[in-house]
C-alpha positions in Angstrom: 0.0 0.0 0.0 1.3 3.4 -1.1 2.0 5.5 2.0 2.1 8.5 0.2 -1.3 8.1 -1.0 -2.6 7.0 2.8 -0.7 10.2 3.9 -3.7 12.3 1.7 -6.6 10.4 2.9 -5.5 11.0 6.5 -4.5 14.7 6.0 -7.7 15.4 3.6 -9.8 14.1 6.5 -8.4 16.4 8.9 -8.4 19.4 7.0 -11.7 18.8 4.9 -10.9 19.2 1.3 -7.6 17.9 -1.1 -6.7 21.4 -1.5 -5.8 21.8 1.9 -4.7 18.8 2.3 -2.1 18.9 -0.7 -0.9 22.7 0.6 0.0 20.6 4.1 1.8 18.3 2.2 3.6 20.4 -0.3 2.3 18.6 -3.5 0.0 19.9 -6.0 -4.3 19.8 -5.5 -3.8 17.3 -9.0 -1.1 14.9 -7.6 -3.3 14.6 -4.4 -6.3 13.7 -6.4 -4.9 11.2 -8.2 -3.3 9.4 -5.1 -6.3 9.4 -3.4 -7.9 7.6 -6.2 -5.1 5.4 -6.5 -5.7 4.5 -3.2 -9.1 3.5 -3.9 -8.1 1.7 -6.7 -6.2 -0.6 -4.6 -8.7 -1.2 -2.2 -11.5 -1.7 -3.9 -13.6 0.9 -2.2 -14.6 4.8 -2.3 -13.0 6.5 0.7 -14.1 9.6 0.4 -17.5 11.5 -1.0 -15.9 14.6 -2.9 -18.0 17.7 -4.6 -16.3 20.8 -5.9 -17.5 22.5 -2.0 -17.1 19.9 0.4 -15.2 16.3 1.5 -16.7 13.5 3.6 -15.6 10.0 4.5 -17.8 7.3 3.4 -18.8 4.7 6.0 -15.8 2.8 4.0 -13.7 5.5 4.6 -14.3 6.1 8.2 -13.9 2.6 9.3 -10.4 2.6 7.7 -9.4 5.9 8.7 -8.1 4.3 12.4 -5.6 1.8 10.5 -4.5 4.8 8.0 -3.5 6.9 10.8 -1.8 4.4 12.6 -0.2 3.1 9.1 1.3 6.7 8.8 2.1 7.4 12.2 4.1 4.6 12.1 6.2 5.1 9.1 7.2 8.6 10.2 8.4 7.3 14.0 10.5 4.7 11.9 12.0 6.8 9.6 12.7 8.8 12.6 14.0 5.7 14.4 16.6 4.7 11.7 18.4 8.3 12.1 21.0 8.0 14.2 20.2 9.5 17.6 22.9 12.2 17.5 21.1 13.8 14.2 18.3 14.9 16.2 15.0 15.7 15.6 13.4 16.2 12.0 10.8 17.3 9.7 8.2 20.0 9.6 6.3 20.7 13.2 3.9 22.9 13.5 3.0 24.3 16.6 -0.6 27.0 17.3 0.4 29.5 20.2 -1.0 32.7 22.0 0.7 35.4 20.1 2.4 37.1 23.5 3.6 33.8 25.0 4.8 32.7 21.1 7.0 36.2 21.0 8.2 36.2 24.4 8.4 32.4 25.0 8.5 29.8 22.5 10.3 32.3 19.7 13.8 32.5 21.6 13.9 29.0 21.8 13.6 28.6 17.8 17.9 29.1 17.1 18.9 26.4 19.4 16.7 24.1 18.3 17.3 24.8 14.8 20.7 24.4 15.2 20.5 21.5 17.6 18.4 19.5 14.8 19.4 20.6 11.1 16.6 18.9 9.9 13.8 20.0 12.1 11.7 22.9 10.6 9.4 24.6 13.0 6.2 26.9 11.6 4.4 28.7 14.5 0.9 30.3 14.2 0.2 32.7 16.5 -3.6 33.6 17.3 -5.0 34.0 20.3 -8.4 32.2 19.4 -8.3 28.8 20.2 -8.1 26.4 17.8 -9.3 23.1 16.6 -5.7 21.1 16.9 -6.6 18.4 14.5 -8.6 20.0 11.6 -5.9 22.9 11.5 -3.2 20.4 10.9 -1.2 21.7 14.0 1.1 18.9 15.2 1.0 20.9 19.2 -1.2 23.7 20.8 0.1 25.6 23.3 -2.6 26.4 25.7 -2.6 28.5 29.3 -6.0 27.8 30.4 -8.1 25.1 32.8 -8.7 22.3 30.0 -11.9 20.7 29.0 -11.1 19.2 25.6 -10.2 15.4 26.6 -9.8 14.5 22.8 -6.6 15.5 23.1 -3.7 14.1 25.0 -2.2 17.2 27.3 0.8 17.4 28.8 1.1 19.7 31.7 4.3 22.0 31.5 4.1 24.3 34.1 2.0 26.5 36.8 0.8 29.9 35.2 1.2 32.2 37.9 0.0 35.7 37.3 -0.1 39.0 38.8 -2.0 42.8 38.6 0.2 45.5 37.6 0.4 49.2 37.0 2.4 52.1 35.2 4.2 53.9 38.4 2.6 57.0 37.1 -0.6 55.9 37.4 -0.3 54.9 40.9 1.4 57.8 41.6 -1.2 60.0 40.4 -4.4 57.2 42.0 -2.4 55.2 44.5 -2.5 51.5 45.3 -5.3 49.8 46.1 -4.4 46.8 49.0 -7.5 45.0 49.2 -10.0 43.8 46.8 -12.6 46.2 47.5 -10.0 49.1 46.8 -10.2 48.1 42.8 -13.9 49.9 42.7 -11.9 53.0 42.6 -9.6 52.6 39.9 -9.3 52.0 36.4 -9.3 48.1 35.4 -8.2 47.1 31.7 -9.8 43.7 30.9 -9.8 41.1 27.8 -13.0 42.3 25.8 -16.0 40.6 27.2 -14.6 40.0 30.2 -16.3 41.9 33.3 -14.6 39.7 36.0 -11.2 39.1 37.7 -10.0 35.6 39.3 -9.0 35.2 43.3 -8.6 32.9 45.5 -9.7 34.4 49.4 -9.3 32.5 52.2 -8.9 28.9 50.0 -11.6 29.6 48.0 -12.6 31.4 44.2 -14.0 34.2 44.2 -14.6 36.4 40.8 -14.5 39.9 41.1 -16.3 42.3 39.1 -14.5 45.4 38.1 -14.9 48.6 36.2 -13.4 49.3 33.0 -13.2 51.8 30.5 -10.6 49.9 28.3 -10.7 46.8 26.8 -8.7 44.9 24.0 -9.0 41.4 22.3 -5.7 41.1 23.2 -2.9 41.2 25.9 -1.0 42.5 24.4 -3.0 45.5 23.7 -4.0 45.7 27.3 0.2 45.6 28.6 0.7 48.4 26.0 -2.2 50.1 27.9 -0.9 49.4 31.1 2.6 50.6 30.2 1.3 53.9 29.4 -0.7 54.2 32.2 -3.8 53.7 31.0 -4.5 51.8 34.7 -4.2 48.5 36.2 -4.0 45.2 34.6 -3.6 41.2 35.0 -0.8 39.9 33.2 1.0 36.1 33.6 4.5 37.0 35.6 6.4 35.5 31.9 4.7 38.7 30.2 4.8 41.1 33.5 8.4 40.0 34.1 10.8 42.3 31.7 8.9 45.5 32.4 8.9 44.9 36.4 12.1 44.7 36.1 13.2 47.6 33.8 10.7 49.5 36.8 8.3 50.3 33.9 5.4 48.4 35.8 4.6 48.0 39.5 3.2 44.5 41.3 -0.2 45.7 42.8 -0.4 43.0 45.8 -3.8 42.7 47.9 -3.5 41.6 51.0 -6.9 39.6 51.6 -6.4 38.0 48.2 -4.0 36.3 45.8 -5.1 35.7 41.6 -6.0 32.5 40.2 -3.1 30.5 38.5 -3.9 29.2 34.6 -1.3 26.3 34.2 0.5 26.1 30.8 -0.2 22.6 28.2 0.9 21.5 25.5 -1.9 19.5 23.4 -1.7 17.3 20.6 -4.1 14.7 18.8 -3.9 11.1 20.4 -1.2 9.5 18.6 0.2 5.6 19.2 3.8 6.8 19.0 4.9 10.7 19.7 7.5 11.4 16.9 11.0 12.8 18.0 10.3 16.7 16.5 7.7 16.6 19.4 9.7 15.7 22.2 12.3 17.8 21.5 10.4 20.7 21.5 8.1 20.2 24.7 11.5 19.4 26.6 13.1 22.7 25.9 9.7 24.3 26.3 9.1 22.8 29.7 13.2 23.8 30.4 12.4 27.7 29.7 9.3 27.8 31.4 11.6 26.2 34.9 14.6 28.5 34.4 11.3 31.2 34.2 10.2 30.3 37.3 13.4 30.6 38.7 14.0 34.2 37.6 10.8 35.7 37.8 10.2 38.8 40.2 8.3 37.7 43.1 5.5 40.2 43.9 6.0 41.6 47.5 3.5 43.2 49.9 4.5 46.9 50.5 5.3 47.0 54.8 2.5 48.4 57.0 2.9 51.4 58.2 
């Protein structure tokens, strides 16, 4: 059985027509046609309803689609397998990440694990809507959030401690709140949609309504915010941790309450064998994210007076 030709069934099924599935591939919509019908050819069967506006799997089709995925699955890992372990990791993996944790993140680690692995080639998508892993042909998700997809096999790679923060200007001109109920009286900037903040009081969750006068369908529009002083906002310490730093944000600690963590995962599609190019990457991802931990700024209560 052609391989190649298995390798478009079980990519066109994912993606939902040949055309994408030949771009994933990097052949042409024609060649992917004809190996797909090839395919059938050889097994006596049609795999696959196709119109000129949409794909769908006969019942044929689905009840071989298990043994296809497998079948290619398991010629990658041993083609993999047969490289000699000092050559590394290879081939194309692409990985779906927030665009803030992508820049700030997962990008720096790209040069060393190009060079590490001359035949690894990474493509990252950064969006900060959540995708569907398997029909967007992603290989991993990154994903800082409490999880409720069990489709997909997660791997947890570290805690996702965050904190509030401020421009010193703008506490300077409003002050500090210490306690929740202080944040009535200042100027919140929150995810669009969002009306509510996260803690934990006393061992338990609370959420926290607060006013806002700014919002932004991105964090990255809401640390720009905060750096200009715009007011106060929630950031993860990785994002918060440069600025606070370079004193160009503040911690804001209250003292009756502490924010909710979101963990960091990486996701994938259930797979019988997890291809080298993939454990390669989490490992250094889950190695930057300790040495973060390590070297982040630890928020302080200011002393009473």
């Amino acid at each position: 059985m052609d391989t190649d030709a298995v390798a478009v069934l079980v990519t066109a099924a994912a993606a939902g027509s040949l055309s994408a599935a030949a771009r994933r591939l990097g052949i042409t919509p024609m060649i992917a046609t004809r190996r797909l019908a090839a395919l059938e050819r050889d097994l006596g069967v049609t795999l696959m309803h196709r119109t000129t506006r949409s794909l769908s799997l006969t019942p044929e089709g689905d009840a071989f689609l298990p043994y296809a995925q497998a079948l290619v699955e398991s010629e990658a890992a041993g083609r993999a397998n047969l490289r000699a372990a000092a050559a590394g990791a290879s081939g194309l993996l692409r990985v779906s990440v927030s665009t803030a944790f992508g820049r700030k993140i997962v990008a720096p680690l790209v040069p060393s694990l190009l060079r590490a692995n001359p035949d690894l080639r990474i493509d990252l998508d950064f969006t900060d809507r959540v995708v569907d892993v398997v029909a967007s042909g992603a290989d991993l998700a990154i994903r800082i959030a409490h999880l409720r997809d069990n489709s997909l096999i997660a791997q947890r790679l570290a805690d996702g401690p965050r904190v509030l923060c401020a421009a010193p200007a703008y506490l300077a001109e409003r002050g500090a709140p210490t306690r929740i109920e202080d944040l009535a009286d200042h100027d919140c900037l929150l995810l669009s949609g969002a009306t509510h903040w996260p803690f934990q009081v006393e061992g338990r969750e609370r959420r926290v309504r607060v006013q806002s006068r700014f919002s932004a369908s991105s964090i990255e529009g809401l640390h720009e915010a905060c750096l200009g002083g715009a007011g106060i906002t929630l950031l993860a310490t990785w994002n918060a941790r440069e600025d606070v730093r370079a004193g160009r944000l503040v911690p804001v600690v209250l003292s009756d309450a502490t924010l909710e963590e979101l963990p960091i995962w990486a996701v994938y599609p259930p797979a019988r064998l997890i291809l080298p190019k993939l454990r390669v990457f989490i490992a250094a991802l889950k190695q930057a994210l300790a040495q973060d931990a390590t070297t982040a700024p630890q928020a302080k209560p200011e002393p009473s007076p």
